[in-house]
C-alpha positions as CSV (number, residue, x, y, z in Angstrom):
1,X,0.0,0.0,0.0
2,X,1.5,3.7,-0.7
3,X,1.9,6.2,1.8
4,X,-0.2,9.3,2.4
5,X,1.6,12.8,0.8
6,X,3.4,14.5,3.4
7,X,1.2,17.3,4.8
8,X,-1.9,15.3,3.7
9,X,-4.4,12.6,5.7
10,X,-3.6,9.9,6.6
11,X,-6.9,8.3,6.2
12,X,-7.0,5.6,3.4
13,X,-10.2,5.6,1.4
14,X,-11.4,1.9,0.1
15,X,-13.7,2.8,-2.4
16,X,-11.4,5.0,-4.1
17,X,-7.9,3.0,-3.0
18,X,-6.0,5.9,-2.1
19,X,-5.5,8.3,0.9
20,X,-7.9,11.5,1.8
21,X,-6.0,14.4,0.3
22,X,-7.1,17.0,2.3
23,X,-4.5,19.3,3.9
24,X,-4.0,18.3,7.4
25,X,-3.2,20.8,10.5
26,X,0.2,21.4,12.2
27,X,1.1,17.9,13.8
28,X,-2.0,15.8,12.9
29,X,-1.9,12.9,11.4
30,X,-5.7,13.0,10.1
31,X,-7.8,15.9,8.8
32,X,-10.8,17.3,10.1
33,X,-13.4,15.3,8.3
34,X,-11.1,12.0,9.6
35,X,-9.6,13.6,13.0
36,X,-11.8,10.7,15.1
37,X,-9.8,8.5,13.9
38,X,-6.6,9.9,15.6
39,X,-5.5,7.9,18.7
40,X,-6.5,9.2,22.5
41,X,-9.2,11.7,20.8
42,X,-12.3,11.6,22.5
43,X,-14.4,14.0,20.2
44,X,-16.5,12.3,18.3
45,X,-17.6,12.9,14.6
46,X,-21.4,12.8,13.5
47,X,-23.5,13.0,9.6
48,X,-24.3,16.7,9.1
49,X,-28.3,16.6,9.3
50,X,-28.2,18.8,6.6
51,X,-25.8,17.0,4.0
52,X,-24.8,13.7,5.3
53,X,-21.9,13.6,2.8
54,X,-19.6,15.2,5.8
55,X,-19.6,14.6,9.3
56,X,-19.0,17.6,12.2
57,X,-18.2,17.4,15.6
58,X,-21.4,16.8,17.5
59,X,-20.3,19.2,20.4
60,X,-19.8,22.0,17.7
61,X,-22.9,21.0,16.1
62,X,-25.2,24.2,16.9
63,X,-22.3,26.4,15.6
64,X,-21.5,24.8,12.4
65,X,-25.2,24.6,11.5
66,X,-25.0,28.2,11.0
67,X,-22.4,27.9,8.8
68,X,-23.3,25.4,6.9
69,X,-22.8,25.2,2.8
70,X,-25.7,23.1,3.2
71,X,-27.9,25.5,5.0
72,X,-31.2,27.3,3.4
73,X,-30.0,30.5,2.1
74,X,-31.8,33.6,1.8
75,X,-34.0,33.5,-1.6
76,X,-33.0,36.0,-4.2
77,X,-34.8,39.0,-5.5
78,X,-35.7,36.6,-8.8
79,X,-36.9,33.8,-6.9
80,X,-40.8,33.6,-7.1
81,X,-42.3,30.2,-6.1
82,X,-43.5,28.3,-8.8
83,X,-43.8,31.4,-11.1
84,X,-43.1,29.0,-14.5
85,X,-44.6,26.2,-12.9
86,X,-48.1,26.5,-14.2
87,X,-51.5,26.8,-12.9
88,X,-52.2,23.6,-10.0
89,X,-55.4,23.1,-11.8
90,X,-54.3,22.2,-14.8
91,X,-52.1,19.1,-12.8
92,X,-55.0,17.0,-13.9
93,X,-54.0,13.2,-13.0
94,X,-51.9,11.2,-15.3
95,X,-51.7,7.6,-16.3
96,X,-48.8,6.0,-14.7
97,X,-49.2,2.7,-15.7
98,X,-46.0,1.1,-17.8
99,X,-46.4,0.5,-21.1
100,X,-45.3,-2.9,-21.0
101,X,-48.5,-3.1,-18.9
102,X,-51.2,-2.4,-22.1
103,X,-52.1,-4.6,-24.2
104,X,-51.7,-4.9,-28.1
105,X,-54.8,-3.3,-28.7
106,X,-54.5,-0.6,-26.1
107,X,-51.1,0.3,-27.8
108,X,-52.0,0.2,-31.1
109,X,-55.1,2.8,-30.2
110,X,-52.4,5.0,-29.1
111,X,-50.4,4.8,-32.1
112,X,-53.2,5.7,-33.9
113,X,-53.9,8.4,-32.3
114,X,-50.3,10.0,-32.6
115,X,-50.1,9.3,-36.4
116,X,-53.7,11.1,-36.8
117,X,-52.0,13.9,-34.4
118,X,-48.9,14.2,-36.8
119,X,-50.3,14.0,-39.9
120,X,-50.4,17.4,-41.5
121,X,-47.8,19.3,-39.2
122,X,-45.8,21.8,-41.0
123,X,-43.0,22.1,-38.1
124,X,-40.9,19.0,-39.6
125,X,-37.5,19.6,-38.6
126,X,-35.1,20.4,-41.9
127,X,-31.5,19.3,-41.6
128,X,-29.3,22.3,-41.3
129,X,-25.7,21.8,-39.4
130,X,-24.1,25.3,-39.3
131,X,-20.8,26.0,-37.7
132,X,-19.0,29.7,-36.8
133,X,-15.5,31.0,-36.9
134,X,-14.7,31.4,-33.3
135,X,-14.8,27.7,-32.7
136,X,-12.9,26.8,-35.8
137,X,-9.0,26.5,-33.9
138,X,-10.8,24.3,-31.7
139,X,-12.7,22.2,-33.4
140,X,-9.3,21.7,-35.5
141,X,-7.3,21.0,-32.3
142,X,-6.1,17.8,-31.6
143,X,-6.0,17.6,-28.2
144,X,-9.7,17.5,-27.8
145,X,-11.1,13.8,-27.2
146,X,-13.7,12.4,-28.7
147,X,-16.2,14.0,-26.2
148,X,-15.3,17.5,-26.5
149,X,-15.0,16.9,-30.1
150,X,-18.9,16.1,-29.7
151,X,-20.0,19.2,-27.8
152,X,-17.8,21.9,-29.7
153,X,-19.4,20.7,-33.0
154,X,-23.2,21.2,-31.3
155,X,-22.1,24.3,-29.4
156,X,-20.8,25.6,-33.0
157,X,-24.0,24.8,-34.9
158,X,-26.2,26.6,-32.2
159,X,-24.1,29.9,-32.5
160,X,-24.0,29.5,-36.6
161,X,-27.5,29.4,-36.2
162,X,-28.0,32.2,-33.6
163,X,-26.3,34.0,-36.2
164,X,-28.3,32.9,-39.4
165,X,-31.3,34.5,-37.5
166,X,-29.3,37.7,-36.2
167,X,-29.3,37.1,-32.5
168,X,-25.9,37.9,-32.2
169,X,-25.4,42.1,-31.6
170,X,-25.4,44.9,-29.9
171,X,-27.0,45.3,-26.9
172,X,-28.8,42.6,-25.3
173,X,-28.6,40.0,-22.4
174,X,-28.0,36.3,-23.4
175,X,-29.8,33.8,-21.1
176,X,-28.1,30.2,-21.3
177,X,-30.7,27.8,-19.6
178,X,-29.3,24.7,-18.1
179,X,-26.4,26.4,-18.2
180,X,-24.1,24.1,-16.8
181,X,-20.6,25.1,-17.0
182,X,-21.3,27.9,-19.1
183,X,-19.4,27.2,-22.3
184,X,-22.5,27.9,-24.8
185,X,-22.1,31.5,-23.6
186,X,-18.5,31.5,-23.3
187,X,-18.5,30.6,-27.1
188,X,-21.7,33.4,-27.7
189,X,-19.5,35.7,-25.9
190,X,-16.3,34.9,-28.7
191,X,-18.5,35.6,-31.5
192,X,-20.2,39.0,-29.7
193,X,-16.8,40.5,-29.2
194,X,-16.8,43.1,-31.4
195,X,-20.1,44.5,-30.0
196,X,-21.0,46.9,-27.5
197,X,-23.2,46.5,-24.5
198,X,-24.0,42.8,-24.3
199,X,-24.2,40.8,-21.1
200,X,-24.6,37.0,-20.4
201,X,-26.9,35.4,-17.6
202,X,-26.5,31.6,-16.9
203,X,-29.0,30.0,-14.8
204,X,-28.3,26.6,-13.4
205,X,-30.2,25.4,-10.6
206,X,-27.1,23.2,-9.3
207,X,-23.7,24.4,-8.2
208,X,-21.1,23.4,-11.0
209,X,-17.5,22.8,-10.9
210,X,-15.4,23.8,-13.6
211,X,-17.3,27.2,-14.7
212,X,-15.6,29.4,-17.4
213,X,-17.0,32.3,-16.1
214,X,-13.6,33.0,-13.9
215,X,-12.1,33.5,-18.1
216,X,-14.8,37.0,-18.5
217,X,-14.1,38.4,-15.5
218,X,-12.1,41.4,-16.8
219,X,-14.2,41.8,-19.8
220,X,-16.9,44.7,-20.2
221,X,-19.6,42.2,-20.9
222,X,-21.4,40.9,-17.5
223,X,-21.3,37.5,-16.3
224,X,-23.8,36.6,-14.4
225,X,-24.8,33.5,-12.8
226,X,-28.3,32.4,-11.3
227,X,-28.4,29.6,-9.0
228,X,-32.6,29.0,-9.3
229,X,-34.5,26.5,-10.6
230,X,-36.3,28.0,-13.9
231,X,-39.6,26.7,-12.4
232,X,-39.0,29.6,-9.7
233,X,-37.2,32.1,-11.9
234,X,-38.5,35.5,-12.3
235,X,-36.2,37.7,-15.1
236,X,-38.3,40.7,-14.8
237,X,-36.5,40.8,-11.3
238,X,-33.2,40.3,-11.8
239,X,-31.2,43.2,-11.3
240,X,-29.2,43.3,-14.7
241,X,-32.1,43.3,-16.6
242,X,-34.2,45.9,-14.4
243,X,-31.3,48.3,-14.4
244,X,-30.3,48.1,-18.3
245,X,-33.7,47.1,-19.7
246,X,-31.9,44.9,-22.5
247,X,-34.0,42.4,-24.8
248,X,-33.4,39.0,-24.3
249,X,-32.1,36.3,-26.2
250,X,-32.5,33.2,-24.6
251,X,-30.2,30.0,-25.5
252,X,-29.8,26.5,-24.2
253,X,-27.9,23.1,-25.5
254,X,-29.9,19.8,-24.3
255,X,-32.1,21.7,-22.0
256,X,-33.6,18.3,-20.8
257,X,-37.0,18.1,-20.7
258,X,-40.1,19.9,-19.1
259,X,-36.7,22.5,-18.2
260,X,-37.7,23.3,-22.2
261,X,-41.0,23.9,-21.2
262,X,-40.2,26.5,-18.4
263,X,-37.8,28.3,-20.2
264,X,-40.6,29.0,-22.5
265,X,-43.2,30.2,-19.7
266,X,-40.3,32.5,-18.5
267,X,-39.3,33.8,-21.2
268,X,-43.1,34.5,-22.7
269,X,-45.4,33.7,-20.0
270,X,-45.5,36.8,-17.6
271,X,-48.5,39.3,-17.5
272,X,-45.7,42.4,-18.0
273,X,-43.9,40.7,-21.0
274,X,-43.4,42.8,-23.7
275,X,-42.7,41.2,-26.5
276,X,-40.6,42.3,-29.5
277,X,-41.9,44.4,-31.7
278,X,-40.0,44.6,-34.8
279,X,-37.8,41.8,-36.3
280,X,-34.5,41.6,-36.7
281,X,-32.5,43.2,-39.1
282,X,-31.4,41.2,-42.6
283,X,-27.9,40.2,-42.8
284,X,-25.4,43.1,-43.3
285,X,-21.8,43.5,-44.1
286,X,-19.5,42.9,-41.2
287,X,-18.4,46.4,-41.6
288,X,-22.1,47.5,-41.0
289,X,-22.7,45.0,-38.5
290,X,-20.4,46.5,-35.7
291,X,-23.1,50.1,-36.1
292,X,-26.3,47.0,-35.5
293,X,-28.4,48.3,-33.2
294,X,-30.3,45.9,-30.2
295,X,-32.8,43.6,-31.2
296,X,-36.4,45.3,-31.9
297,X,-35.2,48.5,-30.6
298,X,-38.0,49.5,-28.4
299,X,-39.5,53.1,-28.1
300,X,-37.3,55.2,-25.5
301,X,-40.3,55.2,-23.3
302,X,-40.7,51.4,-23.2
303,X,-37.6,50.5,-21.7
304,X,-37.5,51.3,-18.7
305,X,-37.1,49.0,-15.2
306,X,-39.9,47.1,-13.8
307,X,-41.7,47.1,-17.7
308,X,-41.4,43.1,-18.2
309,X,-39.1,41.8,-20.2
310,X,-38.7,41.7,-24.5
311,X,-37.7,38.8,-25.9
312,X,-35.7,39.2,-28.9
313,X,-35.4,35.5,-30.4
314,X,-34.3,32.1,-28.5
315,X,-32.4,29.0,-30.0
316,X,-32.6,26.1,-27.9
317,X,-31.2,22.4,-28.3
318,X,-34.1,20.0,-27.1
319,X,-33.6,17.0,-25.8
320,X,-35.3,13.9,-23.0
321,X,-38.9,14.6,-23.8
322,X,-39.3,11.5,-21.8
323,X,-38.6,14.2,-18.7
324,X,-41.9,16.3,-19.5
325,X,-44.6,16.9,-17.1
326,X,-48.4,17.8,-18.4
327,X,-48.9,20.8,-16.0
328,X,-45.4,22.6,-17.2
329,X,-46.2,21.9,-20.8
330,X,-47.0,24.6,-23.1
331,X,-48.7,22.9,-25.8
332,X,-52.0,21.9,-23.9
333,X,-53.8,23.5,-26.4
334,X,-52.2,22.4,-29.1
335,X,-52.7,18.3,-27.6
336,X,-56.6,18.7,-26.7
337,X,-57.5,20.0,-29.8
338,X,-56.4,17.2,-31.6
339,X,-58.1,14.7,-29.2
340,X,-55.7,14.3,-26.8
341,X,-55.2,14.9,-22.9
342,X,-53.2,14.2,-19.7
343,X,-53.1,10.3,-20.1
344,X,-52.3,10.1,-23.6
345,X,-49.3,13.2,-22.9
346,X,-48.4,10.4,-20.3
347,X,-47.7,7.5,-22.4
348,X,-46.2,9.7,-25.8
349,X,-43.8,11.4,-23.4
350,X,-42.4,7.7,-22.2
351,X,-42.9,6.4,-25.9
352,X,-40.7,9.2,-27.1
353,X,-37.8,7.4,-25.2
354,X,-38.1,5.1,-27.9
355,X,-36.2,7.5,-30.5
356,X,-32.9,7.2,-29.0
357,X,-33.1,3.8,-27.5
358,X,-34.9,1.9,-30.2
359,X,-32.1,1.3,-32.3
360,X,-29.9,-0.2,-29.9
361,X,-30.9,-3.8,-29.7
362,X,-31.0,-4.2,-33.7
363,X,-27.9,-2.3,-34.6
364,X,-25.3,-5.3,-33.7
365,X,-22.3,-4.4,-36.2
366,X,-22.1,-1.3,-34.4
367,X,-23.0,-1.6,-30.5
368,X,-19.8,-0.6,-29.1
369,X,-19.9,2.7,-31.1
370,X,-23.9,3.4,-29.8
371,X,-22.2,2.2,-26.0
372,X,-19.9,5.2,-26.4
373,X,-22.4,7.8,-27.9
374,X,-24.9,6.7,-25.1
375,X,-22.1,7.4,-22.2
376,X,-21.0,10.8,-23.6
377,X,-24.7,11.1,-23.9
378,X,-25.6,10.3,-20.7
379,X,-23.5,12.7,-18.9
380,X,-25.9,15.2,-20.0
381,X,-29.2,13.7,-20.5
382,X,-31.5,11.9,-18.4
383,X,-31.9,8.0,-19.0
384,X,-35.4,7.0,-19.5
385,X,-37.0,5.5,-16.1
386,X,-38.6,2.0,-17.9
387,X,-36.8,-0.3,-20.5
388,X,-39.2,-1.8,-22.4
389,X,-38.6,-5.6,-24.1
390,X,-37.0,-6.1,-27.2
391,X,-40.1,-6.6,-29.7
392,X,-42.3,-4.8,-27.3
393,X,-45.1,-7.1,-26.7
394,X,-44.4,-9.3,-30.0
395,X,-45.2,-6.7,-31.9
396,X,-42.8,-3.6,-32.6
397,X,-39.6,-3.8,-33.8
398,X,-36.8,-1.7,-32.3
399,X,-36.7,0.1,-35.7
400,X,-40.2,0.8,-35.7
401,X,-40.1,1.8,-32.3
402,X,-37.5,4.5,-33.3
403,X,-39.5,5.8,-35.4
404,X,-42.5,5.9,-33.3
405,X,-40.2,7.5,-30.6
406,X,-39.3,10.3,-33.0
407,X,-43.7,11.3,-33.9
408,X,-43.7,11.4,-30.4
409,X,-40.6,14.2,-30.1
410,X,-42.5,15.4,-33.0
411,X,-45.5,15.8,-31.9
412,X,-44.4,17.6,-28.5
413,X,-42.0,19.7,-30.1
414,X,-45.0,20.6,-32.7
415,X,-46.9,22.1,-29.2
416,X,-44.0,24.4,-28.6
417,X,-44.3,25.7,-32.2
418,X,-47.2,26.2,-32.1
419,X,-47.1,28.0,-28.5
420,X,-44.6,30.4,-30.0
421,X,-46.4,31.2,-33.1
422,X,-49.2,32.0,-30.6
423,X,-47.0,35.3,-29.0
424,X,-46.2,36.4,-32.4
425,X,-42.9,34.4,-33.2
426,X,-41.8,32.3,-36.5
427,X,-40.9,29.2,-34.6
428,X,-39.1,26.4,-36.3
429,X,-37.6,23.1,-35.2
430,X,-34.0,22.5,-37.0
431,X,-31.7,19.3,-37.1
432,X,-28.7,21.1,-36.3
433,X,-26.4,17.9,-36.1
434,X,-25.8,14.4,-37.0
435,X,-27.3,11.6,-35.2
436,X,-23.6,10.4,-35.2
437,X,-23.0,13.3,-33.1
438,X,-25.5,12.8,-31.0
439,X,-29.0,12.0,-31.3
440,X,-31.0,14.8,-29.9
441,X,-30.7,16.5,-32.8
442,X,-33.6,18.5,-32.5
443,X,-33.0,23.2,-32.0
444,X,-36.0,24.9,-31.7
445,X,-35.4,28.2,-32.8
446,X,-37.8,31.7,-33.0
447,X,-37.6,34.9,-33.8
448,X,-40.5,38.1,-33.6
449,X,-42.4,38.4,-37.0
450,X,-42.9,41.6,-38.4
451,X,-45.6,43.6,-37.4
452,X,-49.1,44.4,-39.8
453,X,-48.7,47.9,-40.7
């Protein structure tokens, strides 16, 4: 067995066969976390009640409850309970029975019904894989794995797209949903450099290691991040956007799930929201582009604080429609009025796991390649909660499965169309990479359309 580094603990973890590395104090063998386990101590160590990932000294207990990392924090300004959450009423009860648990008949009703439900939609995604210029010396740099590889060529496509629709300009406030580490707005930033008065929020309900924000620290555009969930997000109240009453542009890669779906009430769903009014400009010269003014330049009068918010476009990468919830949905309207409620919502939102999973089992010359898209895939998506058998039942096929999977991403992507065609927006779902990249594929992208004279 190795020894501990000098200065560190000496405790030696099993599960990860080494020693604790933490820094140890002057003359102890053993750090805090491990310090019961010095000899002739008599202090004993206890589970934090509030995170029972570390342990405290029960007789400082009281004090290091205050203290705590753990501890419930003040709420911010933003937070507003269940603001994006929509109304409780509209929670009406879902069927939660496994699909494996219908029968042939039952399923092949509901299959029925979501090729009636597709048939005619006009919101077909079109393959379109862009890239931009700011990622080019690292998508061309070899140091980058396969993995990075993968999520600069998305993160490229979503910014060549934000800039196919002229989203990219002077002044306005980038929101990055699901932020994460915040490298989508690290590479928006690269391509905004040359323009005056834009600002970045990143809102990420967990705390992240890793964050590039510490690399625009010294740069005139603001950083800032939100720690909320979007369910409880408010942007009419954060502070930025109060004080410099900027239109928003709101982004996201692999927002996961019913996450897509409150991005959407926040961004469109507030009484005060005042949407854009003009859209944006066609594509000038990059000579011209460095005088662009912000998107749908309001009237001086309108932008002041506390007026709502104006939404100047949003391109967002889709993904785990498996995740969705009926009450945050926005396309209620858009199911019932082609026959279908809660229930059915309930078993096309687990069927849609089908488009990504489906293929698996019947694609045997190349299953190690899918088991190493899936694991790059799963450390940002969320796996589906039931596995269904092989032929389903005797009879579906993995590949027709797939395909059923995809009408169902189809068909709830096709609700979010049409929810922001409903505020006035030309809303479009675009496949903005390969499947080889990764297979949510799907951007759904909008932008104000011009107003009637």
């Amino acid at each position: 067995m190795a020894v501990p580094v000098p200065g560190r603990c000496g405790f030696y973890i099993e599960k990860k066969t080494r020693f604790c590395k933490m820094i140890v104090g002057k003359g102890k063998v053993f750090c805090g976390e491990h310090g019961n386990m010095e000899e002739g101590t008599c202090k004993r160590r206890i589970p934090c009640p509030l995170d029972p990932k570390h342990t405290v000294f029960e007789e400082r207990l009281s004090s290091h409850l205050k203290k705590c990392n753990s501890r419930e924090k003040p709420k911010p300004v933003y937070y507003v309970e269940d603001i994006n959450a929509g109304s409780a009423d509209e929670d009406a009860p879902e069927d939660q029975s496994c699909l494996s648990q219908r029968s042939k008949a039952e399923m092949e009703s509901l299959i029925g019904k979501l090729k009636m439900a597709v048939k005619g939609l006009n919101c077909k995604p079109e393959e379109s894989i862009l890239t931009h210029p700011v990622l080019y010396e690292e998508l061309n740099n070899p140091k980058n794995g396969d993995s990075a590889f993968k999520h600069l060529k998305q993160q490229a496509s979503i910014v060549g797209h934000a800039e196919a629709l002229n989203l990219l300009g002077a002044g306005r406030c980038f929101v990055e949903f699901g932020a994460g580490k915040g490298k989508l707005s690290h590479w928006i930033h690269e391509a905004v450099k040359a323009f005056e008065d834009c600002h970045f929020l990143l809102v990420e309900r967990s705390s992240t290691r890793f964050k590039v924000d510490g690399k625009h620290q010294d740069v005139d555009a603001e950083f800032e991040r939100l720690q909320v969930d979007i369910q409880h997000l408010d942007l009419s109240k954060v502070p930025l956007l109060s004080r410099k009453g900027l239109p928003v542009v709101g982004v996201g890669k692999h927002l996961c799930g019913t996450a897509t779906d409150l991005a959407l009430r926040c961004l469109f769903e507030r009484p005060e929201v005042v949407e854009a009014a003009e859209p944006p400009c066609k594509r000038r010269k990059p000579s011209d582009e460095a005088k662009d003014s912000p998107v749908a330049d309001p009237e001086p009068d309108s932008a002041g604080p506390n007026r709502g918010i104006r939404v100047g476009g949003l391109a967002i990468a889709v993904c785990c429609h498996h995740r969705c919830v009926w009450r945050h949905y926005v396309g209620k309207d858009f199911f019932l009025q082609r026959g279908l409620g809660p229930s059915d919502f309930a078993a096309l939102q687990r069927m849609s796991s089908w488009a990504t999973c489906g293929i698996r089992p019947a694609n045997h010359s190349s299953q190690s390649a899918d088991r190493t898209n899936q694991k790059a895939d799963d450390e940002e998506h969320e796996p589906a909660e039931e596995t269904e058998p092989d032929n389903f039942n005797g009879f579906l096929s993995a590949e027709q499965r797939e395909r059923i999977g995809r009408l169902c991403k189809l068909l709830i992507d096709g609700g979010r169309v049409d929810f922001l065609q409903r505020k006035g927006f030309d809303a479009r779902l675009t496949c903005y990479s390969s499947t080889q990249v990764t297979l949510e594929n799907v951007l759904l992208t909008a932008v104000p359309l011009p107003q009637s004279p």
